[in-house]
ZALORO-777870 format. One record per atom (N, C-alpha, C): residue number from 0; residue in three letters; z, x, y negated. Coordinates in steps of 0.2 Angstrom, whole numbers. Example, Ala and Ser with C-alpha at 12.3 -4.5 7.8 and 13.67 -1.06 7.14 Angstrom:
# residues 2
 num residuo    zz    xx    yy
   0     ALA    39    66    28
   0     ALA    39    62    22
   0     ALA    39    66    16
   1     SER    35    64    11
   1     SER    36    68     5
   1     SER    39    64     0
This chain:
# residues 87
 num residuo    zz    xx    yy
   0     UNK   443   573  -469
   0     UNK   441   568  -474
   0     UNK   439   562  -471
   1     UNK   443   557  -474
   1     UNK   440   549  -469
   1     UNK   433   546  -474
   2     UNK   430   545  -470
   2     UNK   425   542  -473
   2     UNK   426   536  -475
   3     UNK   420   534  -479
   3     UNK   422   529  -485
   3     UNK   423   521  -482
   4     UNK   420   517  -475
   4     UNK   424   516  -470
   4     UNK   429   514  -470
   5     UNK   435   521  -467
   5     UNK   439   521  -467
   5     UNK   445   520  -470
   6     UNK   442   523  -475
   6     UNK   445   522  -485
   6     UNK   447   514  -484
   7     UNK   439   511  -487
   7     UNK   440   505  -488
   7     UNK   446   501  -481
   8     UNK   444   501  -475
   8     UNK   449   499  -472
   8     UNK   456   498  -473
   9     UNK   458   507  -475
   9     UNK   464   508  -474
   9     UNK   467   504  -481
  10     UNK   463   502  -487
  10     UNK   464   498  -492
  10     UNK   464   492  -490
  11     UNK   462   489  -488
  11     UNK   462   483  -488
  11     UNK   469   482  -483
  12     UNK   468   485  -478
  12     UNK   475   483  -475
  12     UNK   481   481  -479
  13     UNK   483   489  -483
  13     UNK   487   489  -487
  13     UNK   490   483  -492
  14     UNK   483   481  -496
  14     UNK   483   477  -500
  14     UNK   485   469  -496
  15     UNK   483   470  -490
  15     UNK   486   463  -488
  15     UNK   492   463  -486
  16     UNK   496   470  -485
  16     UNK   503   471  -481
  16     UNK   506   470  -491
  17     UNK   503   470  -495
  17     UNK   507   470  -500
  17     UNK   507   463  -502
  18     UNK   502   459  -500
  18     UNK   504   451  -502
  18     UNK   510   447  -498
  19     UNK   513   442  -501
  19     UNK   518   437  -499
  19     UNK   515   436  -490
  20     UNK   518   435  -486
  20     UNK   517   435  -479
  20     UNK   518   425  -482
  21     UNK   521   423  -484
  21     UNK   521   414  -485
  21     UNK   515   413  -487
  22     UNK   513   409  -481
  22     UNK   506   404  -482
  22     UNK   504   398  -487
  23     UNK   502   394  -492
  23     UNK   503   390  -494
  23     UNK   498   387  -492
  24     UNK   499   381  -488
  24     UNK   496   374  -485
  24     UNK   492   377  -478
  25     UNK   494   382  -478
  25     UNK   490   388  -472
  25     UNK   482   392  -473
  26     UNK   482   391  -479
  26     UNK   474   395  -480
  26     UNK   476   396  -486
  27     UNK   479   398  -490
  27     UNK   480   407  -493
  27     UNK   486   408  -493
  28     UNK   484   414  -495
  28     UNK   491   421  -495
  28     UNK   492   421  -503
  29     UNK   499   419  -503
  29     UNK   503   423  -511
  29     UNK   496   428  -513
  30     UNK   496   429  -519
  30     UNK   493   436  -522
  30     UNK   499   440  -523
  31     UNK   497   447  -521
  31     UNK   500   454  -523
  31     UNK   505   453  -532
  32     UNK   507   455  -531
  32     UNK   511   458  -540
  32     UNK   504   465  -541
  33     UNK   501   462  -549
  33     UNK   497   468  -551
  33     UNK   501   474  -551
  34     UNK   506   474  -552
  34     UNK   508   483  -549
  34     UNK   508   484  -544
  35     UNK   509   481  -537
  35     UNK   509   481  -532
  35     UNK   502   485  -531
  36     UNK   497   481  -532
  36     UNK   490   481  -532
  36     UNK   488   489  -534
  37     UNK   491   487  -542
  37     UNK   488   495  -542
  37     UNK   492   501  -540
  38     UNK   496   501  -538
  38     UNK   502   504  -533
  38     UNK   495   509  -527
  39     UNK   495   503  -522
  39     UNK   491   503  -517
  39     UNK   485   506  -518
  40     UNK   482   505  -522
  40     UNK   473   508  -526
  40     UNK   474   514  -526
  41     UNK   479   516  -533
  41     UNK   483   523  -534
  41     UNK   483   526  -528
  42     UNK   489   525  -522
  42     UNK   491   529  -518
  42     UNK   484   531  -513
  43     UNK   480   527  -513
  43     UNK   473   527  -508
  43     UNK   469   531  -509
  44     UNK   467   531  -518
  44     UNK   464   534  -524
  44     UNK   467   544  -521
  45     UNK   470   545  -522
  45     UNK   476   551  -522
  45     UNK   474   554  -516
  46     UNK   471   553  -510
  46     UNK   470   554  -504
  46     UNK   463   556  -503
  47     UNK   460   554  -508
  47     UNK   451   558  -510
  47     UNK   451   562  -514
  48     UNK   444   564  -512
  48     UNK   442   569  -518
  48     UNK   441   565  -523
  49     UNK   438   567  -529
  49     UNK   439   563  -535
  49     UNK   432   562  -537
  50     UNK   428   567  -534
  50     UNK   420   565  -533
  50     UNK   419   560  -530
  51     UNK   423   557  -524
  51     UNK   421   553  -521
  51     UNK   422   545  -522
  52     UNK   427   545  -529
  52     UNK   430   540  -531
  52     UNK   424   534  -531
  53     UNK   419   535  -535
  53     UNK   415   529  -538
  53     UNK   412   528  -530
  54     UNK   408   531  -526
  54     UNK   404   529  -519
  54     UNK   410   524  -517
  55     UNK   417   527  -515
  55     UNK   420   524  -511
  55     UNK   424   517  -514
  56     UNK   424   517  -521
  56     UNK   426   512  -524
  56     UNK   423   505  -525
  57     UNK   413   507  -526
  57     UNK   408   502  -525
  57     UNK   406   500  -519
  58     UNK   410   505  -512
  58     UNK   411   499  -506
  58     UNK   415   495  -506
  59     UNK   421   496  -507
  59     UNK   426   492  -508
  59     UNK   425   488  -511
  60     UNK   421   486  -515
  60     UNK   420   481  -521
  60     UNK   416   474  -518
  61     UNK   410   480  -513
  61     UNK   406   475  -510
  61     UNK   410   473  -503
  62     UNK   412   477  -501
  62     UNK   415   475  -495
  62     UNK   420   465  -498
  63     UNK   425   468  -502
  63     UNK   431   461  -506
  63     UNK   426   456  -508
  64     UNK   420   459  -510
  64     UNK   418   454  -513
  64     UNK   415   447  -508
  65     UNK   412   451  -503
  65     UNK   409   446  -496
  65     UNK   415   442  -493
  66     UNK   422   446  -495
  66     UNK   427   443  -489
  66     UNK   429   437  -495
  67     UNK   430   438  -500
  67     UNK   431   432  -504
  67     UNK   426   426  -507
  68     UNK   420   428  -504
  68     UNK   414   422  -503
  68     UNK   417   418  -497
  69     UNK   419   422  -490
  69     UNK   419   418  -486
  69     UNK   426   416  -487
  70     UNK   428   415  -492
  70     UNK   436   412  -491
  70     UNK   442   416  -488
  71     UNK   442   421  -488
  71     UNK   447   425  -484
  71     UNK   453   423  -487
  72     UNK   459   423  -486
  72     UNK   468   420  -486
  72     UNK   469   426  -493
  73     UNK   465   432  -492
  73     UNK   469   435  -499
  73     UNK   465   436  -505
  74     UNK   461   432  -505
  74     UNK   455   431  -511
  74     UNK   458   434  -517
  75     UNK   464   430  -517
  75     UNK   468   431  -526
  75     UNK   470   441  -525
  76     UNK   471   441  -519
  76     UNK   476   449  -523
  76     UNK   469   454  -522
  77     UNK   464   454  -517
  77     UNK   457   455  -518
  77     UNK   452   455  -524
  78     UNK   452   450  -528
  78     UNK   449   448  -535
  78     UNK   454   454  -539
  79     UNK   460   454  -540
  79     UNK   465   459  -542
  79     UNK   462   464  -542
  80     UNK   459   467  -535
  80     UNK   459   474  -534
  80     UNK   453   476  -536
  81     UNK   448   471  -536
  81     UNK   441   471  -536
  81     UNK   441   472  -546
  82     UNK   447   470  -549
  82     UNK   446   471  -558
  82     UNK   448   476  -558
  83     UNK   452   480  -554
  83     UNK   455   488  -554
  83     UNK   451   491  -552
  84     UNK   447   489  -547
  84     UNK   442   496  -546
  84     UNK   436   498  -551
  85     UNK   434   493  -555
  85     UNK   429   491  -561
  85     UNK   432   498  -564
  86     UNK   439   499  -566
  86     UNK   438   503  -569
  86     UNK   438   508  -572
């Protein structure tokens, strides 16, 4: 079982492997397509137990949330994933 960690890592990665690689002005990344988005949630979602959904979910949340204070490149598909996980 990966820890929640892990989880959140292995998500995050994803969701930036699913955003536009074209930079716009060099400091953001295209946003994800919401299906994409929730594509990537789903598939991550699928690979826990279902107990563990809400813990690992609320890091994730906090984790997107700090990298989008600090201006991360994928704010926009991050904010996406971060309304996904709400619910």
């Amino acid at each position: 079982m990966k820890s929640a960690d892990d989880w959140v890592d292995g998500l995050l990665a994803d969701l930036k492997c699913a955003s536009t690689m074209t930079w716009e002005g060099g400091r953001e990344a295209f946003r994800a397509m919401p299906n994409m988005v929730e594509r990537v949630i789903r598939w991550h979602l699928d690979r826990i137990d279902s107990d563990l959904y809400r813990a690992y979910c609320e890091q994730a949340l906090s984790h997107f949330e700090r990298l989008v204070e600090q201006s991360d490149p994928y704010a926009e598909t991050l904010r996406q994933a971060s309304a996904r996980l709400r619910l």
